[in-house]
C-alpha positions as CSV (number, residue, x, y, z in Angstrom):
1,X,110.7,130.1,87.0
2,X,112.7,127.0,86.5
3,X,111.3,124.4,88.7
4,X,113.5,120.8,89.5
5,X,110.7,118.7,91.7
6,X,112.4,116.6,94.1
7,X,110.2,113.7,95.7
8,X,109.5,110.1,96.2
9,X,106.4,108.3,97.3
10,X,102.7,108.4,96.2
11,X,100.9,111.8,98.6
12,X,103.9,113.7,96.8
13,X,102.6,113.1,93.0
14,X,99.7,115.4,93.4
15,X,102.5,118.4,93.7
16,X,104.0,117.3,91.0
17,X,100.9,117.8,89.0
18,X,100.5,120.9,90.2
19,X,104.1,122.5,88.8
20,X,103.4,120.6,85.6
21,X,100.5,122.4,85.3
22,X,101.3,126.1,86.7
23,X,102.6,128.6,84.9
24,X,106.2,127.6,85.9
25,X,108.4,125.4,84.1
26,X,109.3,122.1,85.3
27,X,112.8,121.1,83.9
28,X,113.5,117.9,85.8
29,X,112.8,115.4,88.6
30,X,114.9,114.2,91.5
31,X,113.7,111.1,93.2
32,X,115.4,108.1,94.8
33,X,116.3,105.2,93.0
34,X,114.1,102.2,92.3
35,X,113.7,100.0,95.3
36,X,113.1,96.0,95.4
37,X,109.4,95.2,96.8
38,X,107.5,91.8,96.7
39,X,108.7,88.4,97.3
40,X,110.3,88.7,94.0
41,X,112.4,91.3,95.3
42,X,112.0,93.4,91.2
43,X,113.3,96.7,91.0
44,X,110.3,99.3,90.9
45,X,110.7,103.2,90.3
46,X,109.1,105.6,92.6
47,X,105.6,106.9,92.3
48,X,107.1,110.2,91.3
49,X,109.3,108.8,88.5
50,X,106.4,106.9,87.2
51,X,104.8,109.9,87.3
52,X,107.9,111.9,85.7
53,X,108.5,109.6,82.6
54,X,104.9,110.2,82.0
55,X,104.9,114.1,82.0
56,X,108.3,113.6,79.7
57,X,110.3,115.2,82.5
58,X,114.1,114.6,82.8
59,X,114.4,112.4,86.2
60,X,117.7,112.4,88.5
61,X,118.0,109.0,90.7
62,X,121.5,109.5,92.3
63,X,122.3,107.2,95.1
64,X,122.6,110.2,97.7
65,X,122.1,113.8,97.2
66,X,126.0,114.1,98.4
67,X,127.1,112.2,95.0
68,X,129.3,114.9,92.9
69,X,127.6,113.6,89.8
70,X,124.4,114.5,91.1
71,X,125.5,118.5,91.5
72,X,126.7,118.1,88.0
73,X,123.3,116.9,86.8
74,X,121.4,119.6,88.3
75,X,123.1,122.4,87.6
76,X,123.2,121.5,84.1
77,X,119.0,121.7,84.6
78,X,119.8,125.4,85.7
79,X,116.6,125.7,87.9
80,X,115.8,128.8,89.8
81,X,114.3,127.0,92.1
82,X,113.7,123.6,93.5
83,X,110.2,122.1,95.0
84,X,110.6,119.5,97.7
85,X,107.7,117.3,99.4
86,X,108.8,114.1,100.7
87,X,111.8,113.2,98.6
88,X,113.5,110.8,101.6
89,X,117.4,111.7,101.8
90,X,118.7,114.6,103.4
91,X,120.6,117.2,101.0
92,X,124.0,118.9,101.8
93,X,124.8,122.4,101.6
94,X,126.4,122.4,98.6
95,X,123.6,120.9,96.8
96,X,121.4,123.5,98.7
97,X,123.5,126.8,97.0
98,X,123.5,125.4,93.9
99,X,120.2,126.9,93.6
100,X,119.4,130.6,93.5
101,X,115.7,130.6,95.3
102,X,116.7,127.6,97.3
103,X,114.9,124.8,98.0
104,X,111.0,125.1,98.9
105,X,109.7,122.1,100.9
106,X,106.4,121.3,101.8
107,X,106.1,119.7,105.3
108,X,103.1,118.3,106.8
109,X,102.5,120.2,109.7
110,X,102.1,123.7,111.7
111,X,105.6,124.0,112.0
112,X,107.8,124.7,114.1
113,X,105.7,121.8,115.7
114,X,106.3,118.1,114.5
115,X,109.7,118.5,112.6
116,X,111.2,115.2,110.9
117,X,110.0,112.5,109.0
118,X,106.3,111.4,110.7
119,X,104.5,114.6,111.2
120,X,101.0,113.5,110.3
121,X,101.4,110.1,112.2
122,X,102.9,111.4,115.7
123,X,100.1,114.3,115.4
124,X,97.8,111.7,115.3
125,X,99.1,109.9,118.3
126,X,99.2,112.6,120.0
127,X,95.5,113.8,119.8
128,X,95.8,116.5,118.7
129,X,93.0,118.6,117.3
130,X,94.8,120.9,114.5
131,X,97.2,120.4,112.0
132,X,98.4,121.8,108.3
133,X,101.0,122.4,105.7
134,X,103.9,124.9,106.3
135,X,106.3,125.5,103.2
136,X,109.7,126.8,103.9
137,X,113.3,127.2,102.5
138,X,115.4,124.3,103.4
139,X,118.7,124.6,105.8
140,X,121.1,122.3,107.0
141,X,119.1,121.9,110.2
142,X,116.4,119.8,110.1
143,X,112.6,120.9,108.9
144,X,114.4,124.5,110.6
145,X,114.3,127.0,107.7
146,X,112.2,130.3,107.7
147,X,108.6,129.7,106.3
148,X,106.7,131.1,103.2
149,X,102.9,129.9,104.1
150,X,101.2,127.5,106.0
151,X,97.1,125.9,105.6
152,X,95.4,124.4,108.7
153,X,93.8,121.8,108.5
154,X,91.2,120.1,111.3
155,X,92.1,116.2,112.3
156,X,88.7,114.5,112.5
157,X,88.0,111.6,115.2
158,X,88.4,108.8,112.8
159,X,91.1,110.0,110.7
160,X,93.8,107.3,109.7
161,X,97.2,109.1,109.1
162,X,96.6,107.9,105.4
163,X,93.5,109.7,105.2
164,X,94.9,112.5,106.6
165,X,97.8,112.6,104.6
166,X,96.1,112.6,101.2
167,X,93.9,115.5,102.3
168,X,97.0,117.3,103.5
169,X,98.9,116.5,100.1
170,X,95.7,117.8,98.1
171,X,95.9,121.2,100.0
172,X,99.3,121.8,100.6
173,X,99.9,121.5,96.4
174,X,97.9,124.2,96.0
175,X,100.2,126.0,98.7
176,X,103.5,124.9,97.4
177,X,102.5,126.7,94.1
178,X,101.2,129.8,95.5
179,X,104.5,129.7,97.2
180,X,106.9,129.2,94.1
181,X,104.2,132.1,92.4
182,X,105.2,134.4,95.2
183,X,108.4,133.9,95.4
184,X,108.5,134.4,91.6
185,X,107.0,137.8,91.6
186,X,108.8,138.7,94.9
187,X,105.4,139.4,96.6
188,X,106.2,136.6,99.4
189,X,109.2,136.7,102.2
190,X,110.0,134.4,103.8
191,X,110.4,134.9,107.9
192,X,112.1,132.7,111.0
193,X,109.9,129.8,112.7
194,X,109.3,130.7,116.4
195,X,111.7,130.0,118.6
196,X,109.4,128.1,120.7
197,X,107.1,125.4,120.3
198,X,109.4,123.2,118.3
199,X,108.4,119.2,118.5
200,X,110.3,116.4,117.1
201,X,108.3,113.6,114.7
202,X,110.9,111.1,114.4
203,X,109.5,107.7,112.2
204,X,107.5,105.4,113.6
205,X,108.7,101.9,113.7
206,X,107.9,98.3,113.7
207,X,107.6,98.1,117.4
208,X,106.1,101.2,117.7
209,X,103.1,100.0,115.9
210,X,103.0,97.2,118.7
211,X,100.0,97.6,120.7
212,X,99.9,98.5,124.4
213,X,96.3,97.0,125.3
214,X,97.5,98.2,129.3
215,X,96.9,101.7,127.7
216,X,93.2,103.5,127.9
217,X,91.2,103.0,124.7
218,X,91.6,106.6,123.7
219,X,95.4,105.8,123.6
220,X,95.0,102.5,121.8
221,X,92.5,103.8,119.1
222,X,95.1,107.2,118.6
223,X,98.0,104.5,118.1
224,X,96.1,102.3,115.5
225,X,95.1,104.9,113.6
226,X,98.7,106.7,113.6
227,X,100.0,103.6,112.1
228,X,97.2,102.9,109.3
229,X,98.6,102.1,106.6
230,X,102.1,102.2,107.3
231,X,104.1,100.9,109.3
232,X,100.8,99.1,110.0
233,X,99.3,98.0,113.8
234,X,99.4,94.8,115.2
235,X,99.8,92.7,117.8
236,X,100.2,88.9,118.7
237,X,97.9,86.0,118.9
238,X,99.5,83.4,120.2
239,X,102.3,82.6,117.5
240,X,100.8,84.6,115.1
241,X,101.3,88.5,114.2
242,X,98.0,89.8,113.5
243,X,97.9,93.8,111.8
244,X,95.1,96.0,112.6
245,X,92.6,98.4,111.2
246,X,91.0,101.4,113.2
247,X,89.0,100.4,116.0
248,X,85.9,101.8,117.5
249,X,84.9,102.6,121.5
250,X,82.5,99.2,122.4
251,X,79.9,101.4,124.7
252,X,78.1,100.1,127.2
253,X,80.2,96.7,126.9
254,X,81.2,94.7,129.7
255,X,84.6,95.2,131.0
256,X,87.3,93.1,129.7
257,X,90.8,92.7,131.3
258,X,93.9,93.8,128.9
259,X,93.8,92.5,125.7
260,X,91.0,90.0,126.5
261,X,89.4,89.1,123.9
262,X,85.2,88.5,123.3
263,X,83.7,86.6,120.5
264,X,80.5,87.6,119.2
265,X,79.0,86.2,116.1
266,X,79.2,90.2,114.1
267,X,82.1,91.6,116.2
268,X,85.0,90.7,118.3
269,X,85.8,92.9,121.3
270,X,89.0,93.9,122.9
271,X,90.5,94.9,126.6
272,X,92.3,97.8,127.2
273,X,93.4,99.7,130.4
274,X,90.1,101.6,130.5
275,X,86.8,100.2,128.1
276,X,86.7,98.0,125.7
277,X,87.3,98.5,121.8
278,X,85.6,97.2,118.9
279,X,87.9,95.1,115.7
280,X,87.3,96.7,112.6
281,X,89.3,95.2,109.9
282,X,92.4,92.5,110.8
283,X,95.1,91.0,108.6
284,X,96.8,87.7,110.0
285,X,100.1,87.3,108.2
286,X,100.5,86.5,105.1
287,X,96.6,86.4,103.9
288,X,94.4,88.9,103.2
289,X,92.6,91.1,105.3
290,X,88.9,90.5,106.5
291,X,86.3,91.3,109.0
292,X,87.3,90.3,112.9
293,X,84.4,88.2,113.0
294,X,85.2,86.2,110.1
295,X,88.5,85.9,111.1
296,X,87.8,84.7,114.6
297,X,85.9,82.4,113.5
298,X,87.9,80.9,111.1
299,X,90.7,80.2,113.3
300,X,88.0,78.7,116.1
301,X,89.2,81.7,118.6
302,X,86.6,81.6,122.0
303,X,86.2,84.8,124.4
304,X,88.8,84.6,127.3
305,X,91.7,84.4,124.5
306,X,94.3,87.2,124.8
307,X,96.4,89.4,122.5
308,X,99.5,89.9,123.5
């Protein structure tokens, strides 16, 4: 088939590998257009147009998927189908019958659980045990659309939502092109989500990364880990935000009261509603990050200090 690959950030590169590689033919790109990072504020591409230009693939930036240029662009690409894993803008209907297989999009999770843009993350923070990969056939409602094939995929202890996002992007491209394959030789249907069981996974935010040190550890470890690396945890230290790496349970350690801090020489322990946690990795702002112990010492911190 004629494939268009529509995505954006890094995790959704190692699909577009994949098409390049199959036995389809991959006729263009559709990303969104470069954005300014750094203090420079510079105009970068995507990942996936990096990625694109490299392959010698036509890429599509339009501003929104709702521009009338942009409908003009991809139909003149003629694909028979489109493949979809975390392009970022939400595409009308007349985009979506432009196409005669549709559009296939791999999502991040069991679904109908965990629709919408955070799946891995809020999965995370919920502590759950189980997730996967689901591809299905885009609609106008949201992550809704009946489903071709899904992969499972245990959520260990540790796991960091970036961790568990590149694992998930590794597995579910070899799903999305055992998808566009079966759809190709008509050997795969696609059939309605459950009715029930659906779950939203809306973005997290800045203040959602805040941490709650009233809540138990268990709650406080899920929420750090949710939010590594992006949007990123932290909290504040007097006047200054401090981000946060994965913590560990500090058994057997005296209790401390709510983000009460203790200074060791190796480690620096936390308060939380329940037992304390261990500091993995910190980043005050605007320098680099480092042990909590070398941090703690650096700015002359002394047990009894507080997060806030």
């Amino acid at each position: 088939m004629r494939v268009v690959f529509a995505g954006t950030p890094e995790v959704a590169v190692v699909s577009l590998d994949a098409i390049a590689a199959s036995g389809h033919h991959l006729v263009g790109v559709v990303t969104r257009p470069d954005a300014r990072v750094g203090r420079g504020r510079r105009l970068v591409p995507s990942p996936v147009a990096v990625r694109a230009v490299e392959l010698g693939v036509p890429v599509l930036t339009p501003e929104h998927p709702r521009d009338p240029g942009f409908a003009e662009e991809l139909a003149a690409l003629a694909p028979d189908v489109c493949a979809v894993v975390a392009y970022g803008a939400l595409l009308p209907g007349s985009v979506l019958d432009l196409v005669p297989h549709g559009w296939i999009n791999l999502h991040f999770s069991l679904l109908p659980a965990y629709r919408g843009a955070a799946p891995v993350q809020r999965a995370i923070w919920a502590g759950e045990e189980l997730t996967g990969a689901t591809t299905f056939r885009i609609v106008k409602e949201l992550d809704a659309g009946p489903t071709y094939g899904v992969m499972t995929q245990a959520i260990g202890p540790e796991e960091t939502a970036g961790g568990l996002l590149a694992t998930l992007a590794e597995g579910g491209a070899g799903l999305l092109t055992a998808t566009l394959d079966g759809i190709a030789d008509g050997s795969l249907e696609a059939r309605p989500q459950p009715a029930e069981g659906i779950s939203m996974a809306a973005k997290l935010t800045t203040e959602d990364a805040h941490v709650e040190w009233t809540e138990p550890a268990v709650a406080v470890d899920r929420r750090i880990r949710a939010c590594t690396p992006a949007p990123g945890a932290w909290t504040q230290c007097g006047s200054e935000r401090v981000k946060l790496g994965p913590v560990k349970p500090a058994v057997g350690s005296p209790m401390l009261a709510p983000g009460e801090l203790s200074i060791g020489k190796r480690d620096v322990l936390v308060g939380t509603g329940t037992a304390p946690v261990r500091l993995g990795r910190v980043r005050p702002s605007g320098k680099k990050e480092m042990a909590a112990a070398d941090w703690a010492r650096g700015v002359r911190l002394e047990s009894g200090a507080r997060f806030a």
